[in-house]
PDB file of N, CA, C and O in Angstrom:
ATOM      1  N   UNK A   1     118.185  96.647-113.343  1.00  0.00           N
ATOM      2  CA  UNK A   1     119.581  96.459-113.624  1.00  0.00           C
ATOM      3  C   UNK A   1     119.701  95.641-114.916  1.00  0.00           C
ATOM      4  O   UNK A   1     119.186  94.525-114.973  1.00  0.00           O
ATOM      5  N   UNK A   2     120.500  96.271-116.159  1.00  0.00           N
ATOM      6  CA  UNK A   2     120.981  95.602-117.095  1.00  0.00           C
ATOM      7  C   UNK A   2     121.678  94.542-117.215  1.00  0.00           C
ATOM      8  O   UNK A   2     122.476  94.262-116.320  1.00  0.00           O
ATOM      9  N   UNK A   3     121.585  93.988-117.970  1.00  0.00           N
ATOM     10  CA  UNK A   3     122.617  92.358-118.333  1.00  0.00           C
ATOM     11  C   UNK A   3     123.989  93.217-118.096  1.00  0.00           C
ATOM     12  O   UNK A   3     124.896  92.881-117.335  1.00  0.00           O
ATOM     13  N   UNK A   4     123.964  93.965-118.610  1.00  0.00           N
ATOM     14  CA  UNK A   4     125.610  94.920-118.872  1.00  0.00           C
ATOM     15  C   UNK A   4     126.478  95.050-117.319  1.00  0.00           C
ATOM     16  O   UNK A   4     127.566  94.690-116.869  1.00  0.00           O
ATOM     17  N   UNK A   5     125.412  95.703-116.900  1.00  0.00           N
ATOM     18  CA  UNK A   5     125.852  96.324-115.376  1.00  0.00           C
ATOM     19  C   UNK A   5     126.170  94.922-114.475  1.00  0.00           C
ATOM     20  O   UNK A   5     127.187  94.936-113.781  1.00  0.00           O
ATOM     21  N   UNK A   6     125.350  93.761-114.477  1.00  0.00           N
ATOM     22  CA  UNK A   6     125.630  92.676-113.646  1.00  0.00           C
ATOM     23  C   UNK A   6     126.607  92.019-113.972  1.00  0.00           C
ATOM     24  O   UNK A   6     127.226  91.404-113.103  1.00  0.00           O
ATOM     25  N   UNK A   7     127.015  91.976-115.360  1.00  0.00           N
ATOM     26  CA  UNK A   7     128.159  91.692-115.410  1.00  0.00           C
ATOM     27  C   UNK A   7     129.599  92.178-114.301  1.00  0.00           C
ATOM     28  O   UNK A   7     130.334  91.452-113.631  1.00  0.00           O
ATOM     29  N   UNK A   8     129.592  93.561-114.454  1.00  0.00           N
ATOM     30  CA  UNK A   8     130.252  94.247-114.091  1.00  0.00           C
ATOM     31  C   UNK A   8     130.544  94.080-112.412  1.00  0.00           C
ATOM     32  O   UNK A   8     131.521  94.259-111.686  1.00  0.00           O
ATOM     33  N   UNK A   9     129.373  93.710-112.252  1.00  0.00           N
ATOM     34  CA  UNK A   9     128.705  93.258-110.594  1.00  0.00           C
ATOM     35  C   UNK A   9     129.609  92.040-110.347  1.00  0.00           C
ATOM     36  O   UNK A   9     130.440  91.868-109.454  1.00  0.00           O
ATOM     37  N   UNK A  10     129.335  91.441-111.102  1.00  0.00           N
ATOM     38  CA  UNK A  10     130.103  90.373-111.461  1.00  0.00           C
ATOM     39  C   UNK A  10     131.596  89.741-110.816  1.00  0.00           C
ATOM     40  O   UNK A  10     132.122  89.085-109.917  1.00  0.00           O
ATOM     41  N   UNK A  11     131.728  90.275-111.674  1.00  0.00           N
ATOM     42  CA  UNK A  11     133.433  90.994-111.681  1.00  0.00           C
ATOM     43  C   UNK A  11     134.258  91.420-110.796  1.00  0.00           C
ATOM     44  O   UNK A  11     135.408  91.013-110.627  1.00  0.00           O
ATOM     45  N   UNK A  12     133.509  92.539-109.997  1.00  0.00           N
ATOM     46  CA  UNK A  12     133.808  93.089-108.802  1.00  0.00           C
ATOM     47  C   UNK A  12     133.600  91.990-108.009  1.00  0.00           C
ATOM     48  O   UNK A  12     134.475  91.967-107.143  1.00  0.00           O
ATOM     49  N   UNK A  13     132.757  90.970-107.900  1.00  0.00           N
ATOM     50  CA  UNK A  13     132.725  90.187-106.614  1.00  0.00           C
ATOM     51  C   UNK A  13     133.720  89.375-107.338  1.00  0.00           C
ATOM     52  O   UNK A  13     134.763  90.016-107.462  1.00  0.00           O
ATOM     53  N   UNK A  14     133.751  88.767-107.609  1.00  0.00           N
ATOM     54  CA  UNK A  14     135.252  87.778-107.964  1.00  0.00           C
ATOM     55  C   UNK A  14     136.160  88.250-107.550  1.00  0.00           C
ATOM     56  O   UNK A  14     136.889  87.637-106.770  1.00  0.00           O
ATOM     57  N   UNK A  15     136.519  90.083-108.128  1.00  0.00           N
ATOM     58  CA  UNK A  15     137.609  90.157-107.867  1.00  0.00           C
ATOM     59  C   UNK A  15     138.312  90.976-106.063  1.00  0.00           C
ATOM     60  O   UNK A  15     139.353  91.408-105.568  1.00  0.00           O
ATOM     61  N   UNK A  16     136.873  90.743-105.728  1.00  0.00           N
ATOM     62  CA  UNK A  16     137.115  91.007-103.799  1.00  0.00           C
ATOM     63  C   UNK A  16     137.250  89.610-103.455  1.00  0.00           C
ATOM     64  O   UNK A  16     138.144  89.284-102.674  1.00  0.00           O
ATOM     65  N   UNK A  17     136.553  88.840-103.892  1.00  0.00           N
ATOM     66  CA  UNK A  17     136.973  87.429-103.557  1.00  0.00           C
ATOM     67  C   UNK A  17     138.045  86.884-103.369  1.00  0.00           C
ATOM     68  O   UNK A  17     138.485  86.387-102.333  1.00  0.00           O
ATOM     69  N   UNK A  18     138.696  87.001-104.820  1.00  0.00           N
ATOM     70  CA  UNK A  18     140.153  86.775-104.612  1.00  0.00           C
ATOM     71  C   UNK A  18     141.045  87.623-104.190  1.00  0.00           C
ATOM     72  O   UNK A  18     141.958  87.059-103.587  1.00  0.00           O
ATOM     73  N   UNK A  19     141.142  88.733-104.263  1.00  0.00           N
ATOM     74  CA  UNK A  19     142.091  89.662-103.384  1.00  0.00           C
ATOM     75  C   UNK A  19     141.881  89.152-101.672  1.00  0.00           C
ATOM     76  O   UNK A  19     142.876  89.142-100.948  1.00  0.00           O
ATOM     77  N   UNK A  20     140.182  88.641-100.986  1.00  0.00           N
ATOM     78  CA  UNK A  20     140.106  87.927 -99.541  1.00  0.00           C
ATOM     79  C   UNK A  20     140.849  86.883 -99.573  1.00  0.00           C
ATOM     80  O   UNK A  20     141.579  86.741 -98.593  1.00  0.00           O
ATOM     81  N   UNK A  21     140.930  85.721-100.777  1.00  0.00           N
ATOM     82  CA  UNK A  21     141.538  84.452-100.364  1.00  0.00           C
ATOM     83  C   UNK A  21     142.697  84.897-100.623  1.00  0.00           C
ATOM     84  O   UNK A  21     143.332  84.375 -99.707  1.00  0.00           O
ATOM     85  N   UNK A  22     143.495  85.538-101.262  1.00  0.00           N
ATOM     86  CA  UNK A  22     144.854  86.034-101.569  1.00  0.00           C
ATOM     87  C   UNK A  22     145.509  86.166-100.145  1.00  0.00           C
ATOM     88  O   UNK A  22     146.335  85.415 -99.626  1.00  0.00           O
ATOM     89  N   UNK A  23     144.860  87.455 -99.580  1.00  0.00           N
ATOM     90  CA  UNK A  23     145.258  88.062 -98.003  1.00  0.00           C
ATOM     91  C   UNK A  23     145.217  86.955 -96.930  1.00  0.00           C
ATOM     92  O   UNK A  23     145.849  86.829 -95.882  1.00  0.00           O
ATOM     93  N   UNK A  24     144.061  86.021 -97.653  1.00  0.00           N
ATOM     94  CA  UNK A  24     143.953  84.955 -96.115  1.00  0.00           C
ATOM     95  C   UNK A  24     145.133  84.003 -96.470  1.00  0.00           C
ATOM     96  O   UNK A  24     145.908  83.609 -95.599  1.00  0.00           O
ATOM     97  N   UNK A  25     145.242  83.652 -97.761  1.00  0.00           N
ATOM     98  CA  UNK A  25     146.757  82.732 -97.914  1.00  0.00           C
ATOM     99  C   UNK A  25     148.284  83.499 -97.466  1.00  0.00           C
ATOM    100  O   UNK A  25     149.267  82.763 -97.372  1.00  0.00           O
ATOM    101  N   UNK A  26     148.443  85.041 -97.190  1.00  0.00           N
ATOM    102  CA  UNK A  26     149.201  85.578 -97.483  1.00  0.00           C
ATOM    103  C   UNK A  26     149.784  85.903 -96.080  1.00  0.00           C
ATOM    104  O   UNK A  26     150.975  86.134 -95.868  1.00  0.00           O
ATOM    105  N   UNK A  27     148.577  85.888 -94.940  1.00  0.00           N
ATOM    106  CA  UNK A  27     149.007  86.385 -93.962  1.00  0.00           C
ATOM    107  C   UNK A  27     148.231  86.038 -92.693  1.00  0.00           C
ATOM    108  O   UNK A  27     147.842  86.765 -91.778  1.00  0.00           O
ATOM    109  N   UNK A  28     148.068  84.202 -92.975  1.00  0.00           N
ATOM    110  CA  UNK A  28     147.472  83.356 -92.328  1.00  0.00           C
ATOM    111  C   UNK A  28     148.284  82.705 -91.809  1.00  0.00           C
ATOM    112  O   UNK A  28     149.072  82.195 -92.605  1.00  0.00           O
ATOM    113  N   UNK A  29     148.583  82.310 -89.953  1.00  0.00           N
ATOM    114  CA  UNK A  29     149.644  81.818 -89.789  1.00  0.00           C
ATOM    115  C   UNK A  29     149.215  80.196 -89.795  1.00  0.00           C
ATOM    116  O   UNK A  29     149.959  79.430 -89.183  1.00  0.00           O
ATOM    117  N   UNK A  30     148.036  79.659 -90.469  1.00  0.00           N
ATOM    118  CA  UNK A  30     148.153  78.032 -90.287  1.00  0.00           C
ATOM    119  C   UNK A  30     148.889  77.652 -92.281  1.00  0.00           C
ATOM    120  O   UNK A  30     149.550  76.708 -92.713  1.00  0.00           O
ATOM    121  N   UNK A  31     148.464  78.614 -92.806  1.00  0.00           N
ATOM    122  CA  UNK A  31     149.030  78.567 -94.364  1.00  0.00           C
ATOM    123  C   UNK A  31     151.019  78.956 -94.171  1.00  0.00           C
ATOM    124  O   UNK A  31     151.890  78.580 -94.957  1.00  0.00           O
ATOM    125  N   UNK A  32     151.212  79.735 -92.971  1.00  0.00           N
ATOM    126  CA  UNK A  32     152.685  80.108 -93.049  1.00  0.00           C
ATOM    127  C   UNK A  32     153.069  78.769 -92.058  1.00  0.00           C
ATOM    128  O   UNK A  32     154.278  78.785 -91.829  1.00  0.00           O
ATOM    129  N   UNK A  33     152.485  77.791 -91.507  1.00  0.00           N
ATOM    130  CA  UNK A  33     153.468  76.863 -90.759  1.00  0.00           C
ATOM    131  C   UNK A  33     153.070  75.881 -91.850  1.00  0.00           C
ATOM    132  O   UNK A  33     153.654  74.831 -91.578  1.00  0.00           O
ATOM    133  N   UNK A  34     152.381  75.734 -92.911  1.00  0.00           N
ATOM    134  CA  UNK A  34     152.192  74.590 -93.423  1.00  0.00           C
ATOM    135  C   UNK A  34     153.304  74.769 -94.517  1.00  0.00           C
ATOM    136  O   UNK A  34     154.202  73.946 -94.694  1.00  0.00           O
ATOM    137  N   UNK A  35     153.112  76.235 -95.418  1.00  0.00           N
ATOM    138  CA  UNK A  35     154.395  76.149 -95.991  1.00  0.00           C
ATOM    139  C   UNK A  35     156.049  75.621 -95.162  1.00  0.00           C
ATOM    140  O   UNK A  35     156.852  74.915 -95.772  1.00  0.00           O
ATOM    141  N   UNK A  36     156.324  76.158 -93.617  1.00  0.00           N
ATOM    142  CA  UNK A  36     157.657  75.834 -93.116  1.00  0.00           C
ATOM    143  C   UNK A  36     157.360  74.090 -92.978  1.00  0.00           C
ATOM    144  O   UNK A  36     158.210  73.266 -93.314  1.00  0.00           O
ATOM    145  N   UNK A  37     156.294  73.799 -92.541  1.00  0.00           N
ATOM    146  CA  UNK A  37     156.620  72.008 -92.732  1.00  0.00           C
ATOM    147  C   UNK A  37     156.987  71.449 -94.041  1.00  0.00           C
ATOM    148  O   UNK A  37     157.935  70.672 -93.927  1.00  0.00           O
ATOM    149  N   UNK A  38     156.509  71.595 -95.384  1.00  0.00           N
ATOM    150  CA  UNK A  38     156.896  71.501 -96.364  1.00  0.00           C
ATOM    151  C   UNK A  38     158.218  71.779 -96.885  1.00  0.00           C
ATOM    152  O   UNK A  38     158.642  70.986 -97.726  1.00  0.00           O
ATOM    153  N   UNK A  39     159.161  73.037 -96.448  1.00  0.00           N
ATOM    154  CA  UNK A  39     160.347  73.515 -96.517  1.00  0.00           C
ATOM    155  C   UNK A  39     161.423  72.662 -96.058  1.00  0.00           C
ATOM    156  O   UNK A  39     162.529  72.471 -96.566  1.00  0.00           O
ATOM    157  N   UNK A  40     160.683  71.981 -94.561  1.00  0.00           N
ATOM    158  CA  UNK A  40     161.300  71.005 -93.861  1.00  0.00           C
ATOM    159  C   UNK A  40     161.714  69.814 -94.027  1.00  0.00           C
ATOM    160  O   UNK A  40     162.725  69.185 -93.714  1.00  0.00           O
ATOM    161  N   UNK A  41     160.106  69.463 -94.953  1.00  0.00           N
ATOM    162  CA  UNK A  41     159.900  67.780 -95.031  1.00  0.00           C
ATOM    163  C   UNK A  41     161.496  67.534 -96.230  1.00  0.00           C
ATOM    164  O   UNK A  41     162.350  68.411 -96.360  1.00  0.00           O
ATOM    165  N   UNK A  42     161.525  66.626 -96.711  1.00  0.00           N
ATOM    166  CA  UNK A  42     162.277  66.365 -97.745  1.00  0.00           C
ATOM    167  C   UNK A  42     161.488  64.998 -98.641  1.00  0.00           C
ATOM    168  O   UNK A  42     162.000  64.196 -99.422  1.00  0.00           O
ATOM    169  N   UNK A  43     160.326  65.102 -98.254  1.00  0.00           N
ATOM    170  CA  UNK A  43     159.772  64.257 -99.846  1.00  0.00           C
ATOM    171  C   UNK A  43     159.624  65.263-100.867  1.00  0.00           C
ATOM    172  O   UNK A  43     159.456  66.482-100.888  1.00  0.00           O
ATOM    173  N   UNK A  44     159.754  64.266-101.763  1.00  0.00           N
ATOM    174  CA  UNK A  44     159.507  64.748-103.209  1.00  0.00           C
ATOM    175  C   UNK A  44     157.969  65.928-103.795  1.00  0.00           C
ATOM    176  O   UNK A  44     157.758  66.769-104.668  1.00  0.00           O
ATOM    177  N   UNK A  45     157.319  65.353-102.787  1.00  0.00           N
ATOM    178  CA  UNK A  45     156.158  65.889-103.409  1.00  0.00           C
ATOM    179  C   UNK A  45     156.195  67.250-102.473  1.00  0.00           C
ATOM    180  O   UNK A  45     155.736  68.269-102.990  1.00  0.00           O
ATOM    181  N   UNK A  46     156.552  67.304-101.546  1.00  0.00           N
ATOM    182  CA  UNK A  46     156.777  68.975-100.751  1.00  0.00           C
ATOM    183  C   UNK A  46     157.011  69.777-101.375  1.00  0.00           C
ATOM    184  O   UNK A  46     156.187  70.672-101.193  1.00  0.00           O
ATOM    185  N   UNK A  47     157.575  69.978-101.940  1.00  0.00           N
ATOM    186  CA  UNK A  47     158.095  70.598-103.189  1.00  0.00           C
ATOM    187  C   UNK A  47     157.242  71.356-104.474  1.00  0.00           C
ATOM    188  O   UNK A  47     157.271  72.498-104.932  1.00  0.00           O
ATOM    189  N   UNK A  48     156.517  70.192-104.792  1.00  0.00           N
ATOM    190  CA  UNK A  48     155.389  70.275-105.312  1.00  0.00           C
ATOM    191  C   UNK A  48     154.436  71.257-104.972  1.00  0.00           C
ATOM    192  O   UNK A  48     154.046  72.311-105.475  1.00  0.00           O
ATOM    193  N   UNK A  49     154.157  70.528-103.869  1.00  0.00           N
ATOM    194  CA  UNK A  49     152.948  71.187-102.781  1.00  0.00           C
ATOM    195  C   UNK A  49     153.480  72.601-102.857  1.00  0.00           C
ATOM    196  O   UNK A  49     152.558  73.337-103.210  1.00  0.00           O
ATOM    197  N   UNK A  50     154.520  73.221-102.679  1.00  0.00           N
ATOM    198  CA  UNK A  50     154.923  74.352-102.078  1.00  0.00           C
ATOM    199  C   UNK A  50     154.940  75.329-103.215  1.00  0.00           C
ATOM    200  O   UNK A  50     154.511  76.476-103.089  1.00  0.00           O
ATOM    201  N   UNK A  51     155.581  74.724-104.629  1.00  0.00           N
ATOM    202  CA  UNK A  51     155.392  75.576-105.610  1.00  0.00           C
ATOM    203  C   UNK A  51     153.545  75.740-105.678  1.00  0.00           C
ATOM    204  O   UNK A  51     153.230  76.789-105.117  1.00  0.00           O
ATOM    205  N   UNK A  52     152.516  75.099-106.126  1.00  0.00           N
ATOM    206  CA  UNK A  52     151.496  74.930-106.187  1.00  0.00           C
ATOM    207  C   UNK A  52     150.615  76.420-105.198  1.00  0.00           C
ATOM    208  O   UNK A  52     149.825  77.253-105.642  1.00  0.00           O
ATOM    209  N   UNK A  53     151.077  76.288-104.003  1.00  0.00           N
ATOM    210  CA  UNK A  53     150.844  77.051-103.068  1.00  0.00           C
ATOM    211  C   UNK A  53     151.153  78.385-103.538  1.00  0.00           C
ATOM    212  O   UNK A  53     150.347  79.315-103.555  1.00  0.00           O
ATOM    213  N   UNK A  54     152.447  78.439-103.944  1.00  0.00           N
ATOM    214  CA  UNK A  54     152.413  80.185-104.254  1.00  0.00           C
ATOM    215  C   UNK A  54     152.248  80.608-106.099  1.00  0.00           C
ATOM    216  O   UNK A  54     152.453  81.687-106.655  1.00  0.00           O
ATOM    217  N   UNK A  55     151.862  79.457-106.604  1.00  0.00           N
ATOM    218  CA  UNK A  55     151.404  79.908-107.924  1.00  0.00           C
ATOM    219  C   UNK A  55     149.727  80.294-107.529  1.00  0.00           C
ATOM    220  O   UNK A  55     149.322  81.367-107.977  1.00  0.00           O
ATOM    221  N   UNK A  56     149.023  79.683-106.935  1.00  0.00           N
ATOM    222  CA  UNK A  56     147.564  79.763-106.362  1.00  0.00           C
ATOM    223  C   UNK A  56     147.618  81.349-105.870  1.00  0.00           C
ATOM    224  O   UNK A  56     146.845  82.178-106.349  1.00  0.00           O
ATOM    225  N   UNK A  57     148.611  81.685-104.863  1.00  0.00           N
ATOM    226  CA  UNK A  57     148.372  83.130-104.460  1.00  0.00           C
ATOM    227  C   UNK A  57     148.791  84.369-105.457  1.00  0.00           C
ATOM    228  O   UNK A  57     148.385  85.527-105.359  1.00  0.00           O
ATOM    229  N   UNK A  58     149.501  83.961-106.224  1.00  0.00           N
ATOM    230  CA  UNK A  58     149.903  85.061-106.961  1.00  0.00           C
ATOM    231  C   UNK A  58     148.999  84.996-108.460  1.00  0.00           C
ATOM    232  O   UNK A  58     148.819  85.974-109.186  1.00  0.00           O
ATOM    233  N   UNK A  59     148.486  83.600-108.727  1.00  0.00           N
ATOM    234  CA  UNK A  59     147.453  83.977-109.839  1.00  0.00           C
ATOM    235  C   UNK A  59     146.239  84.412-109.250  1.00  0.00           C
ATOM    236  O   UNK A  59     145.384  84.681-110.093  1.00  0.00           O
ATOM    237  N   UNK A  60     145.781  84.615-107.700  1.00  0.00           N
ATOM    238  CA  UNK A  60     144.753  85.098-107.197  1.00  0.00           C
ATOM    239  C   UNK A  60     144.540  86.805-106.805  1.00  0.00           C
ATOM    240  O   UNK A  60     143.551  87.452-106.460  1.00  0.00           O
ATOM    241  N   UNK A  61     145.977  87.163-107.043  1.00  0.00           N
ATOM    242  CA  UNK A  61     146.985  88.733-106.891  1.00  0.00           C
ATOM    243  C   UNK A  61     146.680  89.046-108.304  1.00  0.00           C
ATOM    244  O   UNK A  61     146.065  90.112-108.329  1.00  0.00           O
ATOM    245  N   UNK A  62     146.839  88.598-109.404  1.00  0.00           N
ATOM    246  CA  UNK A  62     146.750  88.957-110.398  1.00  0.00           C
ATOM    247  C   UNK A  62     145.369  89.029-110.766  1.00  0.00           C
ATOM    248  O   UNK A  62     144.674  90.044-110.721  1.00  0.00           O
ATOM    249  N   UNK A  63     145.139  88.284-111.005  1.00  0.00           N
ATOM    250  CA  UNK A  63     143.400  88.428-111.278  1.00  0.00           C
ATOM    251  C   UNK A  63     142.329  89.462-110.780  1.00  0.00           C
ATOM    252  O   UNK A  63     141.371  89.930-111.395  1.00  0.00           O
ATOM    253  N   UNK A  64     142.923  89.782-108.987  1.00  0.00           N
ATOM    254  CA  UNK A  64     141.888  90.387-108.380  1.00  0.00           C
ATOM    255  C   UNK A  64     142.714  91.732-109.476  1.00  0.00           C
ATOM    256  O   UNK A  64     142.060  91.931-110.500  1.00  0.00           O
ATOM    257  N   UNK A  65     143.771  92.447-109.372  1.00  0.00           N
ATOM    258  CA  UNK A  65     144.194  93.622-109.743  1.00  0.00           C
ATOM    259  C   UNK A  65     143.873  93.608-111.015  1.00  0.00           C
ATOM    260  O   UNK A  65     143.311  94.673-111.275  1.00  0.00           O
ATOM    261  N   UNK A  66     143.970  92.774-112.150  1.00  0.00           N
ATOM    262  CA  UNK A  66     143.167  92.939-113.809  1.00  0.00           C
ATOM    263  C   UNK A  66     142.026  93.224-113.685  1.00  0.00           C
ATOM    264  O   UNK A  66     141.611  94.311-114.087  1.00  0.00           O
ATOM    265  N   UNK A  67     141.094  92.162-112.996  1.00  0.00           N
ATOM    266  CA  UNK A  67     139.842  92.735-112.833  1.00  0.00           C
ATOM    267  C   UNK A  67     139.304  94.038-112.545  1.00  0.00           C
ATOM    268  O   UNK A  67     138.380  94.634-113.099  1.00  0.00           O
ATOM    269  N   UNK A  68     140.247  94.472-111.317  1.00  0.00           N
ATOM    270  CA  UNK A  68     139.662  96.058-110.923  1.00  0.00           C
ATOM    271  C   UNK A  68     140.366  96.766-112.048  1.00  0.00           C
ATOM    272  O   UNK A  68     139.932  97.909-112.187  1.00  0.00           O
ATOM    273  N   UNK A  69     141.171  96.489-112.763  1.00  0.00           N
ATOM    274  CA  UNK A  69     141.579  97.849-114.013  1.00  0.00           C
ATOM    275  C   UNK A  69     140.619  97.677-114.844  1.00  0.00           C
ATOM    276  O   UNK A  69     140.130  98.638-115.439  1.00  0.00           O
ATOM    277  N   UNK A  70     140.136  96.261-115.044  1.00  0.00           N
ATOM    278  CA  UNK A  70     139.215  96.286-116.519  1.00  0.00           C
ATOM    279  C   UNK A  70     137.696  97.358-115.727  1.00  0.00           C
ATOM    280  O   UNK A  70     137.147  98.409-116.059  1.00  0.00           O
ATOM    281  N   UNK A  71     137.582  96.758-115.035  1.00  0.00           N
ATOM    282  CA  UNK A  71     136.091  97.961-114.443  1.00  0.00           C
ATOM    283  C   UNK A  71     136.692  99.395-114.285  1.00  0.00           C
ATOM    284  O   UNK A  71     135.985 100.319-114.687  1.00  0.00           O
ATOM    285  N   UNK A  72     137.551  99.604-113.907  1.00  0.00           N
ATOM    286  CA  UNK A  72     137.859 100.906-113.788  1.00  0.00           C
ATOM    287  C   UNK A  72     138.064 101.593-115.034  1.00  0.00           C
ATOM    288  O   UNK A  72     138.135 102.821-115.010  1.00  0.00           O
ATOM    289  N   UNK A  73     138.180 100.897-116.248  1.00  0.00           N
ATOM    290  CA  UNK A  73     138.535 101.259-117.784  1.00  0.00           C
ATOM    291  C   UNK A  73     137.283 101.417-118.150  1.00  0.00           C
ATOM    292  O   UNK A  73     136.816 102.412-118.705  1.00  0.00           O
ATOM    293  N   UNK A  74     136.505 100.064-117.728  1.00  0.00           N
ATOM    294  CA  UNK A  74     134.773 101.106-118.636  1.00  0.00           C
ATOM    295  C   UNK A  74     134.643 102.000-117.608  1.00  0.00           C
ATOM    296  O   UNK A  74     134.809 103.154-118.003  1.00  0.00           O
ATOM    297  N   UNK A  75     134.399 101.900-116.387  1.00  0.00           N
ATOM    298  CA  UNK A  75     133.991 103.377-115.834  1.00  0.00           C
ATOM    299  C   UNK A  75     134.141 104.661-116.144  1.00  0.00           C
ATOM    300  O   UNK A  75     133.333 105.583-116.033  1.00  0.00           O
ATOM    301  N   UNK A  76     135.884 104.652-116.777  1.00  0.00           N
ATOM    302  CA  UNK A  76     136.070 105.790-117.057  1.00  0.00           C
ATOM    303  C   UNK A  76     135.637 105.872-118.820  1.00  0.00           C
ATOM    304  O   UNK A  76     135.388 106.955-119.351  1.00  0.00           O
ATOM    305  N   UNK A  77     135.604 104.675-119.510  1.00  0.00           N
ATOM    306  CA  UNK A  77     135.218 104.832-120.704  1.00  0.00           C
ATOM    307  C   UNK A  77     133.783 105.300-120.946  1.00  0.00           C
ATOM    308  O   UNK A  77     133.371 105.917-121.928  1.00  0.00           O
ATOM    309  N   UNK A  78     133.145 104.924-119.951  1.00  0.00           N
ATOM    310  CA  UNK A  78     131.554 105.374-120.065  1.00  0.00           C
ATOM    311  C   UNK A  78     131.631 106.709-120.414  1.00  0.00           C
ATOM    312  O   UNK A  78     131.188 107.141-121.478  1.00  0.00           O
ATOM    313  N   UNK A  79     132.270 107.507-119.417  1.00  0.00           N
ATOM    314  CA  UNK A  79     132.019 108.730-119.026  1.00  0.00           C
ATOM    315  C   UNK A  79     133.311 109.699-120.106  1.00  0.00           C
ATOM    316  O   UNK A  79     133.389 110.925-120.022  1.00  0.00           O
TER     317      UNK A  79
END
């Protein structure tokens, strides 16, 4: 196996990685009561916490889906 190809190897595992932690933040019910306690609380930093939380899942949504286009672009560029 080439330097080239492991890259690529690479890549793909990152980007199953994060598409797993994505799904487990997304449709985990100890991540969905921690967001409603936060919704609840009224400190300052809940708030925080809560934006934080769904910037984490949606830059982990994004990433996994760039990643699989960029491999799917050389694949088809190879060929």
């Amino acid at each position: 196996m080439n330097k080239r190809n492991f890259k690529y190897i690479k890549l793909l595992l990152f980007s199953v990685i994060a598409f797993a932690v994505y799904f487990t933040i997304e449709y985990s019910s100890l991540f969905k009561a921690i967001l409603i306690q936060l919704q609840e609380s009224n400190t300052s930093y809940a708030f925080g916490y809560y934006i934080l939380f769904n910037i984490i899942k949606w830059f982990l949504l994004v990433f996994g889906i760039l990643s699989l286009l960029v491999i799917v672009f050389t694949f088809f560029k190879k060929k």
